[in-house]
C-alpha positions, 0 to 999 in steps of 0.5 A, a space after each residue: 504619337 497620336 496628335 490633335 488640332 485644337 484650333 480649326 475654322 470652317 465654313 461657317 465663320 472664315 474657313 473655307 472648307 465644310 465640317 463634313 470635309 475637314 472630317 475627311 481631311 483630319 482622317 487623311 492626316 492621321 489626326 486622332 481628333 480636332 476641335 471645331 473652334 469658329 468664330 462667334 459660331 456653333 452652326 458647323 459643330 453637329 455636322 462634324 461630329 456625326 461626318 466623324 461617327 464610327 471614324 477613329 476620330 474625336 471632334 471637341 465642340 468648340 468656338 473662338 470668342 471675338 472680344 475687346 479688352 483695353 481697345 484690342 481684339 482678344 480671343 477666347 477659346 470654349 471647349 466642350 461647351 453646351 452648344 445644344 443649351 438654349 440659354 447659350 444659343 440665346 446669348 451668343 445671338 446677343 453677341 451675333 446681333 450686335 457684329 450684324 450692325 457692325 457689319 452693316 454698318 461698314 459696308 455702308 462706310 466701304 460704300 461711301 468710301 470708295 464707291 464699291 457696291 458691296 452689301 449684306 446682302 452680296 456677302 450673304 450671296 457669296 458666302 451662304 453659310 458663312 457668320 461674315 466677318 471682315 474677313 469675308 468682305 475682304 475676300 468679297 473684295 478681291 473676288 470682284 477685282 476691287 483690291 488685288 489681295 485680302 491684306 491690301 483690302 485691311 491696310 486700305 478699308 478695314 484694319 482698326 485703324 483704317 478709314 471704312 473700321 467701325 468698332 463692335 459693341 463690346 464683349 469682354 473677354 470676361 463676358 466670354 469665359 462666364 459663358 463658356 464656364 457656364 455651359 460646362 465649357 473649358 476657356 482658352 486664351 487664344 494665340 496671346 502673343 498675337 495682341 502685341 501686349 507689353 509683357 505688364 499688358 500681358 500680365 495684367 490681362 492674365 490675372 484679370 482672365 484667370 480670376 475670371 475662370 480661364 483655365 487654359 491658354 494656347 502655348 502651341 501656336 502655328 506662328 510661335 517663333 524662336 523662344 515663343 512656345 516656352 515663353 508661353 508655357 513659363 506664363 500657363 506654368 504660372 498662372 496654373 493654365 492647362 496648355 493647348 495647341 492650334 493650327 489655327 486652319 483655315 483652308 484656302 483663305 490661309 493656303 500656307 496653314 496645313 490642319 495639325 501640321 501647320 506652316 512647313 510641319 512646324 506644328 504636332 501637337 500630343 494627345 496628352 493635351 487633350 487628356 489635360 484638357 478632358 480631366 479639367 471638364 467640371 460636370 455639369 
């Protein structure tokens, strides 16, 4: 059976593998094709697709949206986007502006906080390439001794609840799904029982998501336990959702996630998903 990962990280947000080497590693694996999906980020996208030319494999341009609903971080993945438009270069800028002053700004509390040296600037050092999210001042952190893991580093300073959190200007899930469908992408719901939403929460955010145009939501998740995926299949059954499937691949910074096998080989994810995803692209 051939088999994909729709759900991949790289350097260029909180993965820590270049786009060139996850090209290598989804051939090592057998993968037929595998969605570049970075956080808030496009930047890796082109170098994935022209590493994979004339390779038996397919890479989906792709992004993971980081927004807030109802107080909570929801995600929403875009497949298929435009990423060469300037319009949506333009507003995803917008979006990265406004996580720049958020980032700056909780530095300056970690700073205040606990007396650690860490800057814009350091993390930039550290990770060049890299749109930095807490995730990378949390590796920041341990990488200078300062915290001895990246969960004690969100319990202590950067969890929603933490003394160093500063939340982001907002963007709607809503915002995100108006950009993707407008640059010919396909949006996603991300990982929905991640958020921890009462099944009327979940409910609730699905219709007003769909009524926005989401077309699809990630049954197929490297975390599912038990009952989780045909749970999450019974919602996409009812509110006409395509399914995809993630590994949600992070290199090293989730050692324990293999791409498109996931954690222990819990992951195998059918072709058939993308040909549902493929058939639903409106042309532009």
């Amino acid at each position: 059976m051939e088999t994909i990962d729709l759900h991949v990280h790289s350097c260029y947000s909180d993965g820590s593998l270049t786009p060139k080497e996850l090209v290598t590693l989804a051939l090592h694996t057998g993968l037929s094709a595998f969605a570049l999906t970075d956080h808030d980020s496009i930047d890796g996208i082109d170098e994935a697709i022209q590493a994979a030319k004339n390779q038996a494999l397919e890479v989906i341009p792709g992004i993971e949206f980081s927004t807030r609903w109802e107080k909570r971080d929801i995600h929403i993945l875009g497949y298929y986007i435009d990423h060469h438009a300037k319009s949506f270069k333009d507003k995803l800028q917008e979006f990265l502006d406004a996580r720049d002053t958020r980032n700056l700004r909780m530095c300056e509390r970690i700073r205040e906080y606990t007396g650690f040296p860490i800057t814009i600037e350091a993390l930039v050092d550290a990770f060049p390439d890299a749109v930095i999210t807490r995730a990378h001042m949390a590796a920041w952190l341990v990488d200078k001794g300062y915290v001895p893991s990246r969960p004690v580093a969100f319990e202590q300073y950067l969890d929603e609840h933490a003394p160093c959190f500063v939340s982001k200007t907002e963007v709607t899930p809503t915002d995100a799904i108006k950009l993707i469908l407008s640059h010919g992408g396909i949006p996603v719901l991300a990982h929905p029982l991640l958020y921890k939403l009462s099944e009327e929460k979940l409910h609730l955010l699905l219709r007003e998501l769909t009524e926005a145009g989401l077309m699809g939501i990630e049954a197929v998740y490297v975390l599912n336990k038990g009952q989780d995926e045909t749970y999450v299949c019974s919602l996409a059954k009812q509110y006409h959702l395509l399914i995809t499937g993630g590994s949600d691949f992070h290199g090293k910074n989730k050692p324990d996630i293999a791409l498109g096998t996931g954690l222990s080989n819990n992951l195998s994810i059918p072709y058939k998903l993308l040909t549902l995803l493929k058939a639903a692209r409106i042309p532009r």
